[in-house]
C-alpha positions as CSV (number, residue, x, y, z in Angstrom):
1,X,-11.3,-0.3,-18.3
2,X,-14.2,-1.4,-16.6
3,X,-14.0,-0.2,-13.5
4,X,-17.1,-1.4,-11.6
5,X,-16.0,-5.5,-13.1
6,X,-12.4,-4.7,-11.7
7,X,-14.3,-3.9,-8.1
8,X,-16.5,-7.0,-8.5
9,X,-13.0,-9.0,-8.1
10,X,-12.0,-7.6,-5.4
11,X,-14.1,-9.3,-2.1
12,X,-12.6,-6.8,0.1
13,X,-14.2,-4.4,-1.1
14,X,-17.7,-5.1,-0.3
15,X,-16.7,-4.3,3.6
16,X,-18.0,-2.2,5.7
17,X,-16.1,0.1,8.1
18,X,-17.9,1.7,11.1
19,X,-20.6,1.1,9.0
20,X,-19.6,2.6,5.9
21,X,-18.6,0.8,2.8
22,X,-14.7,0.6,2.6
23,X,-12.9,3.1,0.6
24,X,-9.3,1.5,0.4
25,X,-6.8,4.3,-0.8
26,X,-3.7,3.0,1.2
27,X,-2.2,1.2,-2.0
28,X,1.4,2.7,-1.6
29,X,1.2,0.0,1.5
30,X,-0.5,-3.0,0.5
31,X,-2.9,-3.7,-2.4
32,X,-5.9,-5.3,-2.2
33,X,-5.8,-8.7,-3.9
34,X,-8.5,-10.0,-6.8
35,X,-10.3,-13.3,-6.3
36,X,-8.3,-13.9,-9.4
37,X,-5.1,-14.1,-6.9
38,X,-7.3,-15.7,-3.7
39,X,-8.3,-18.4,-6.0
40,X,-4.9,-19.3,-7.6
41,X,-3.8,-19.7,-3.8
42,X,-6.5,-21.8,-2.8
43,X,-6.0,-24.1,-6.0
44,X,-2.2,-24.5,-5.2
45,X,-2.5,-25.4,-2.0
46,X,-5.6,-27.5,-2.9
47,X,-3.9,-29.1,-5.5
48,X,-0.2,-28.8,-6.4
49,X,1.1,-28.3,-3.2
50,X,4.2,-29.7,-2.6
51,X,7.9,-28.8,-2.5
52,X,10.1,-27.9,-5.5
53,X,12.8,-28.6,-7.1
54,X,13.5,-31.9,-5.1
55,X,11.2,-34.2,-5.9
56,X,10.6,-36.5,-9.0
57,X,6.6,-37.5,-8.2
58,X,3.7,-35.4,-10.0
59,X,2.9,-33.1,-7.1
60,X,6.6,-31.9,-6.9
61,X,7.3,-31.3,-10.4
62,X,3.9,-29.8,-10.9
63,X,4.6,-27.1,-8.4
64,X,8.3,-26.5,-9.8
65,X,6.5,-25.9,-12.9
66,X,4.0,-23.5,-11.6
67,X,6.5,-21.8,-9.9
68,X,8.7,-21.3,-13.0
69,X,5.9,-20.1,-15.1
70,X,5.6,-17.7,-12.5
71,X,9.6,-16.9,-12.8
72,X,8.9,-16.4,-16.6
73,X,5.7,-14.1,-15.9
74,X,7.4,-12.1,-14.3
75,X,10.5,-11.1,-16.1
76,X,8.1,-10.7,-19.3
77,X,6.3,-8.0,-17.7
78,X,9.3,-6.1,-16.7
79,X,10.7,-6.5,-20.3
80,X,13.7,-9.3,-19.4
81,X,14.2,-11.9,-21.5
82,X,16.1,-14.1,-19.0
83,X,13.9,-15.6,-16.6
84,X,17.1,-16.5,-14.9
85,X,18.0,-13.3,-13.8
86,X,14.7,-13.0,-11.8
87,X,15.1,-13.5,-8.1
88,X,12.8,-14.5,-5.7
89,X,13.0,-12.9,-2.3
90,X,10.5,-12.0,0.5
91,X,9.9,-8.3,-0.7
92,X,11.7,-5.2,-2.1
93,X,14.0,-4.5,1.0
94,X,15.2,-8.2,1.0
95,X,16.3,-7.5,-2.3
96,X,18.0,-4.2,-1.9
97,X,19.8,-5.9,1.4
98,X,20.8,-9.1,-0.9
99,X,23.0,-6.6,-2.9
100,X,24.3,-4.7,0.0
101,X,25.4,-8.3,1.6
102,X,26.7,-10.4,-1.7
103,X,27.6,-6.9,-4.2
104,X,28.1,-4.1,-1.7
105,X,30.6,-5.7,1.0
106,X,32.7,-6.7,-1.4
107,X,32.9,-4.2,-4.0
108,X,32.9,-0.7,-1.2
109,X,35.7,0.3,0.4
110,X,37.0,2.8,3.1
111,X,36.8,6.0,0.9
112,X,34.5,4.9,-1.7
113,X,31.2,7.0,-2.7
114,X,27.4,5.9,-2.5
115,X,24.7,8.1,-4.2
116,X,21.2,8.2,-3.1
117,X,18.6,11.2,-3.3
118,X,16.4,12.3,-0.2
119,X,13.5,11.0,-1.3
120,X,14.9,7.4,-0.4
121,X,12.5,5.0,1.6
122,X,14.2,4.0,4.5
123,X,14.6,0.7,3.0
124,X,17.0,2.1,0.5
125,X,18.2,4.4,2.7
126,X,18.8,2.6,6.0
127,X,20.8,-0.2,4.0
128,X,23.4,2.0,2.6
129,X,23.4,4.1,5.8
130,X,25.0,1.1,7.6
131,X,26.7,0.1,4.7
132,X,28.9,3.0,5.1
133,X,29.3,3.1,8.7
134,X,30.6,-0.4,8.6
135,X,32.9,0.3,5.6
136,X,34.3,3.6,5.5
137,X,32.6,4.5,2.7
138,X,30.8,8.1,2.2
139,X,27.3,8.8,2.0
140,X,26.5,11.3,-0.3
141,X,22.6,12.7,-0.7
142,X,20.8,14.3,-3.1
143,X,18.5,17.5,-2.7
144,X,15.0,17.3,-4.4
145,X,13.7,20.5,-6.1
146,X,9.9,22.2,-5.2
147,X,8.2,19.6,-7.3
148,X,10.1,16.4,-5.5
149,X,12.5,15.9,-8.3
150,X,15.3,14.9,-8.4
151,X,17.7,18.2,-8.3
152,X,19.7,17.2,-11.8
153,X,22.6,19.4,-11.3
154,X,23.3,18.0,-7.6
155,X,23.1,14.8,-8.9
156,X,25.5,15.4,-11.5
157,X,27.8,17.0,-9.1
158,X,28.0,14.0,-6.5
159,X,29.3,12.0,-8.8
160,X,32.8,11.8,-9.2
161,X,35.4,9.1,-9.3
162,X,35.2,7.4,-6.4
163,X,31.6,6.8,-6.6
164,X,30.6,2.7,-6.5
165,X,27.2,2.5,-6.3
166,X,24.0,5.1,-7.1
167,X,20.7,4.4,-6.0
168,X,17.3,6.3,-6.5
169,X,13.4,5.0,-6.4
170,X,11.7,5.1,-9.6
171,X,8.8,6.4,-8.4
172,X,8.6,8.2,-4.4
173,X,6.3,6.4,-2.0
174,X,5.8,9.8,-0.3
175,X,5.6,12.3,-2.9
176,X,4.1,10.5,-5.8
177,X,7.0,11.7,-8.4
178,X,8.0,9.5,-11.1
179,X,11.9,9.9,-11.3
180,X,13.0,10.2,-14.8
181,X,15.0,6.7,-14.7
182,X,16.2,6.5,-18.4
183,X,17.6,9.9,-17.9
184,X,19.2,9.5,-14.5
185,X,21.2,6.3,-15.6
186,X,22.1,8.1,-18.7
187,X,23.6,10.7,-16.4
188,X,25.5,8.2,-14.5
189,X,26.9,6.0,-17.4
190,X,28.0,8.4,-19.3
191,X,30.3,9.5,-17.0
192,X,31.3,6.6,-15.5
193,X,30.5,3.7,-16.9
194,X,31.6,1.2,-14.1
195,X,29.3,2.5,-11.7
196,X,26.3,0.4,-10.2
197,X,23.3,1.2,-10.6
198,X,20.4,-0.1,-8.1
199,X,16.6,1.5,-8.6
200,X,13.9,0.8,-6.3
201,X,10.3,-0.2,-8.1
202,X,8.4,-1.1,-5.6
203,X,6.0,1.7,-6.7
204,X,6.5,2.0,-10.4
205,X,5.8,-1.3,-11.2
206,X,2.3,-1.2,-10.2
207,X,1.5,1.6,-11.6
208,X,3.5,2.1,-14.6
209,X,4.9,0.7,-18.0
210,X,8.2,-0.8,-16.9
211,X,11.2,-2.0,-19.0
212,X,14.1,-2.7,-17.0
213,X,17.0,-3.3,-20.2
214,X,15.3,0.1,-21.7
215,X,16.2,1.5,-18.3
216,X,19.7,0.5,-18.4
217,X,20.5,0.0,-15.0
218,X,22.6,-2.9,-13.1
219,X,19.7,-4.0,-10.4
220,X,15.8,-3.2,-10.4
221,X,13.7,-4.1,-7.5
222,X,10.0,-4.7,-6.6
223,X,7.4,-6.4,-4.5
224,X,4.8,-8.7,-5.1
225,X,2.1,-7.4,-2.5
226,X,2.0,-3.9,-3.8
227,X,0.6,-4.9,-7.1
228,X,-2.1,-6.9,-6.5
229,X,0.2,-10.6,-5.1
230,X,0.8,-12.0,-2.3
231,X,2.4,-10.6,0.9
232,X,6.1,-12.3,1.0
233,X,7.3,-12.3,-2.2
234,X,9.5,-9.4,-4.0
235,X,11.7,-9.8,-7.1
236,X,15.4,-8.8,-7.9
237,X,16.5,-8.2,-11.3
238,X,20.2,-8.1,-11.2
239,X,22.2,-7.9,-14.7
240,X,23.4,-11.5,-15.4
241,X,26.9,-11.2,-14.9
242,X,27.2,-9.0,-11.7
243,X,25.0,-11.9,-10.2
244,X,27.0,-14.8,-11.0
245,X,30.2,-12.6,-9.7
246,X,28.0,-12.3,-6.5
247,X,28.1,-14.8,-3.6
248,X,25.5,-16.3,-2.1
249,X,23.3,-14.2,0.5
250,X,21.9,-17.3,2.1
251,X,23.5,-20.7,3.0
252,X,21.6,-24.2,2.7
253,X,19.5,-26.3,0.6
254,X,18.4,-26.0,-3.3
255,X,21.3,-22.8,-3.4
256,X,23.9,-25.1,-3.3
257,X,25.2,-27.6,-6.5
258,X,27.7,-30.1,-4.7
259,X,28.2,-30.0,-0.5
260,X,31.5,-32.2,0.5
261,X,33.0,-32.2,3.7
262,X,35.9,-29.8,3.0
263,X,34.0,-27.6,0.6
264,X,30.8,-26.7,-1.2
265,X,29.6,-25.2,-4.6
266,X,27.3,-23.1,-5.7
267,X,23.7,-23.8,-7.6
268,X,23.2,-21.7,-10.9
269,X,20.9,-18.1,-10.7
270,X,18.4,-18.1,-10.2
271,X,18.8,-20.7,-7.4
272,X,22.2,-19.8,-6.2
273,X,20.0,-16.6,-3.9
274,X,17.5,-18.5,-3.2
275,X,18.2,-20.5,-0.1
276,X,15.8,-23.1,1.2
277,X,11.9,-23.6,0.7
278,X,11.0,-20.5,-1.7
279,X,7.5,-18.8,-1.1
280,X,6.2,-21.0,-3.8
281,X,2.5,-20.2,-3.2
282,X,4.0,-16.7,-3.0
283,X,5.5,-16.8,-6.1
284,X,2.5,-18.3,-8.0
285,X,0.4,-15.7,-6.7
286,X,2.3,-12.8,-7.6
287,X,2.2,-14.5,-11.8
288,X,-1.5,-14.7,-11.4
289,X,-1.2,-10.7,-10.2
290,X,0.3,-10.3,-13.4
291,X,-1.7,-12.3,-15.5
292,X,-4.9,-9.7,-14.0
293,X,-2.4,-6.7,-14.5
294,X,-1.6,-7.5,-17.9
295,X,-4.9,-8.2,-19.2
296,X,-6.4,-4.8,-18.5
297,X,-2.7,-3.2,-20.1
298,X,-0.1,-1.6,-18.0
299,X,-0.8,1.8,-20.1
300,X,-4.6,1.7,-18.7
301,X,-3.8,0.7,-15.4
302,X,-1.6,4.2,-15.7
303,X,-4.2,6.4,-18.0
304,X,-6.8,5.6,-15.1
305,X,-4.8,6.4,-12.4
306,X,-3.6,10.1,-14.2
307,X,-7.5,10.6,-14.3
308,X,-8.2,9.9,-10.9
309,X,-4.8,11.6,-9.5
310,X,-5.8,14.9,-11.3
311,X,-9.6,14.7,-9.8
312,X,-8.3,13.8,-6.5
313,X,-5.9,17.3,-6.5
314,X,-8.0,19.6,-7.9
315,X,-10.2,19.0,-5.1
316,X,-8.2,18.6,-2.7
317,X,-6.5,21.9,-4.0
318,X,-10.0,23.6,-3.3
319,X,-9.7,23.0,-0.1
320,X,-8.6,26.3,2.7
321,X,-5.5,25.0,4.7
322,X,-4.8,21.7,2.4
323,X,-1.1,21.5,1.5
324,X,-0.5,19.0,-1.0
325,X,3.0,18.2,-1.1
326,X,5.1,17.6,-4.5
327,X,4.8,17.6,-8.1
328,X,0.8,19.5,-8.8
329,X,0.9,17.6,-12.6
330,X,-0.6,14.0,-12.3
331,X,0.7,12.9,-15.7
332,X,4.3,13.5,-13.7
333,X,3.5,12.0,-10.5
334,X,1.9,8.8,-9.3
335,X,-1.8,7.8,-7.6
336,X,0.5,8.7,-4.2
337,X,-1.2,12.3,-3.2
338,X,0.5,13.1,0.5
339,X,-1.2,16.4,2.1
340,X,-1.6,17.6,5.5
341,X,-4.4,19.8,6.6
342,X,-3.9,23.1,8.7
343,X,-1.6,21.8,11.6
344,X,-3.7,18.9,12.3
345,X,-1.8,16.0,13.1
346,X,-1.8,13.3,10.0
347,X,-2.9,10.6,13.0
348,X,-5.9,12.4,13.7
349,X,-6.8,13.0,10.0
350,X,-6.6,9.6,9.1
351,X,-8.5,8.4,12.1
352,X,-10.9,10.7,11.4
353,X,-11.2,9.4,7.6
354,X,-11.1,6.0,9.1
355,X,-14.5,6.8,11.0
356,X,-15.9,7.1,7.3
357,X,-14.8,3.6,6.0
358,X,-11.7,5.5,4.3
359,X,-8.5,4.0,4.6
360,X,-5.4,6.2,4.2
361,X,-1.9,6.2,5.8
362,X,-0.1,8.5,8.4
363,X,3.1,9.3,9.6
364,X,6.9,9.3,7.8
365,X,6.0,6.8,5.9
366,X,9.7,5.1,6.2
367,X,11.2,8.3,5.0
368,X,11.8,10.5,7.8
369,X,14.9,12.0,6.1
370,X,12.3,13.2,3.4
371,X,10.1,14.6,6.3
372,X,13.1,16.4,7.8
373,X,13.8,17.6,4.5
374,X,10.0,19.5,3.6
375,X,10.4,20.6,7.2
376,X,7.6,18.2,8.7
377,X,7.4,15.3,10.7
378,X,4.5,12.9,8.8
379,X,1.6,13.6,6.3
380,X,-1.7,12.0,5.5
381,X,-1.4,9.7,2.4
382,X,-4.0,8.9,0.3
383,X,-2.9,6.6,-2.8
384,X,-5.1,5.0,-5.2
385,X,-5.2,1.9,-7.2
386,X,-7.1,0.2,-10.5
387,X,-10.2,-0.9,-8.3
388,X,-10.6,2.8,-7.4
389,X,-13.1,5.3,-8.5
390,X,-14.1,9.2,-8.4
391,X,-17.2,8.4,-5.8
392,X,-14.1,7.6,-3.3
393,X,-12.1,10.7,-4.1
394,X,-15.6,12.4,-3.5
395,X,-15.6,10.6,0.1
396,X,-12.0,11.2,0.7
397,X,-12.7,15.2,0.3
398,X,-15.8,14.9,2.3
399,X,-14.0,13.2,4.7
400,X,-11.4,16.0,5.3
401,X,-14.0,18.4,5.1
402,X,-15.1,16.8,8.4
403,X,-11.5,17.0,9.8
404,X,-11.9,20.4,9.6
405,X,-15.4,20.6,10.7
406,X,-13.8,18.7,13.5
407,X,-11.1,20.6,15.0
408,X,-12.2,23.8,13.8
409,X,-9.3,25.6,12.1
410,X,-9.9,28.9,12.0
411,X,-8.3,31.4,9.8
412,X,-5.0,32.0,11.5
413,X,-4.4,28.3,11.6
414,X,-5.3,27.8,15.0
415,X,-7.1,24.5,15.7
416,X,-10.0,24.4,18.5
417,X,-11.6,21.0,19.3
């Protein structure tokens, strides 16, 4: 990898905040997008704009096409073969609520058992939550161990007969740990093989090799804007014949096949979810995305990211007062490093960091049952990307350095400004 070509695509980049050149390490949020992305926008709209699906005239059936290709992108670079099976939604928590409206309403009862780990972003969290106050059903959660895995032998224990559903990210927006998936559905399956299986990608996909009928769960979903797309457009994978056992989550155009005035019937997958004008732009964003992903490799986009997560924590580690939470070993964790310094408040850390031209995030980051959990209320997040380099983990250690400098922590912890 080239790492100073990969920055030369990415405009953004070449900003300056408070008058210091941007150091962008909030990727668990949002990525940054390459020209490569920008450009395929601009030419769409420039272009091919039109709607899809509907219309028979060259502008209309050149945009279903691009948006198709896209469809087909997509599902090869999460290892599906049928493009059909690839759903278009606005992001990752559209997706996860599709199944709780279409699958989980209709298949969880008054009694019946979902499994979810602590670690859950409220997005998978908050879904099921309500899920099972509406339904009766019982919400059962999952310890992590020290090293923000999954505790194995709790997870083996919640699951018992009555269980419908088990849910679990892939990889934790908080802590950076990379669940072992294959292992976890193997768990599941093998005791009961009827149970549902939904994972959350939104940051494995990204980051890491991903192949979804490898994985061998039921649903698998993502968003576009985290790796590099669009904002407004997220993908859900959903094993072929749950979704055509599924009702639709949306009613109106293009997701229906006949309407009469008595009745209506429905469009085939992928179209049957996907109510209305589609986020086509979206959509053909998030291909070009993986077009740029998949011509550096998925493997170096991952290789880089061990080398820079294992820089950025042993010098973070070096620092008095830093506690890095979760797994210490980078080739088991993510780019997502979460830390808090002393007692200083992770609002004041990243504004601080923010006076450099370093962008980080702060706060629960939509998983305050996580924070509860680790006995804290937020954390300073740094997470990095394939545009980012070891000058910027330099300024990110400077940066808290300063913090420090800042509000003076003394030995016993105690913090004078």
């Amino acid at each position: 990898m080239n790492i100073q070509k990969i920055r030369n695509d990415f405009p953004i980049l070449k900003r300056k905040i408070n008058g210091k050149l941007l150091a962008y390490l909030d990727n668990a949020a949002t990525s940054q997008k390459p020209k490569q992305v920008i450009d395929m926008l601009s030419h769409y709209y420039s272009k091919h704009n039109a709607n899809v699906h509907r219309g028979i005239h060259t502008l209309s059936v050149e945009a279903t096409e691009e948006l198709e290709l896209a469809r087909k992108k997509v599902a090869d670079f999460v290892g599906v073969s049928d493009p059909s099976e690839i759903v278009f939604v606005r992001n990752a928590t559209e997706a996860i609520n599709l199944v709780a409206y279409a699958w989980g309403r209709l298949n969880i009862e008054k009694g019946d058992e979902i499994v979810l780990t602590v670690a859950e972003h409220h997005s998978n969290f908050v879904v099921w939550q309500q899920l099972a106050m509406e339904n009766g059903a019982v919400l059962k959660i999952v310890p992590i161990d020290e090293n923000g895995e999954v505790d194995q032998e709790a997870f083996k224990e919640a699951l018992t007969k009555k269980t419908k559903l088990v849910t679990f990210c892939h990889v934790s927006n908080v802590l950076g740990t990379i669940n072992p998936v294959e292992k976890l559905v193997s768990i599941v399956k093998g005791q009961w093989s009827n149970v549902i299986i939904l994972i959350d990608g939104a940051q494995a996909v990204p980051h890491v090799p991903v192949d979804i009928p490898r994985i061998g769960c039921d649903f698998y979903v993502f968003t576009g804007h985290k790796m590099l797309g669009p904002t407004g457009i997220g993908v859900l994978w959903g094993k072929r014949e749950i979704l055509e056992e599924m009702p639709p989550f949306l009613f109106g155009g293009e997701m229906i096949s006949k309407v009469r005035l008595d009745n209506s019937t429905w469009n085939e997958l992928p179209w049957k979810f996907e109510a209305g004008t589609p986020n086509i732009a979206g959509a053909i964003g998030l291909g070009a995305a993986v077009d740029y992903l998949s011509k550096i490799g998925m493997e170096n986009v991952r290789a880089h990211e061990i080398e820079l997560t294992e820089y950025a924590i042993s010098r973070l580690s070096g620092i008095q007062d830093i506690r890095i939470l979760g797994q210490k070993d980078s080739k088991k964790r993510g780019g997502v490093i979460s830390f808090n310094v002393g007692n200083i408040h992770a609002h004041d850390v990243a504004s601080i960091l923010d006076s450099e031209g370093i962008a980080i995030r702060s706060g629960h980051h939509c998983a305050q049952p996580l924070m509860e959990f680790l006995g804290i209320s937020s954390a300073a997040r740094a997470s990095s990307y394939v545009y980012n380099n070891f000058e910027e983990i330099d300024r990110l250690v400077e940066g808290v350095m300063k913090v420090k400098k800042t509000f003076k922590i003394n030995s016993k912890h105690e913090i004078h400004v």
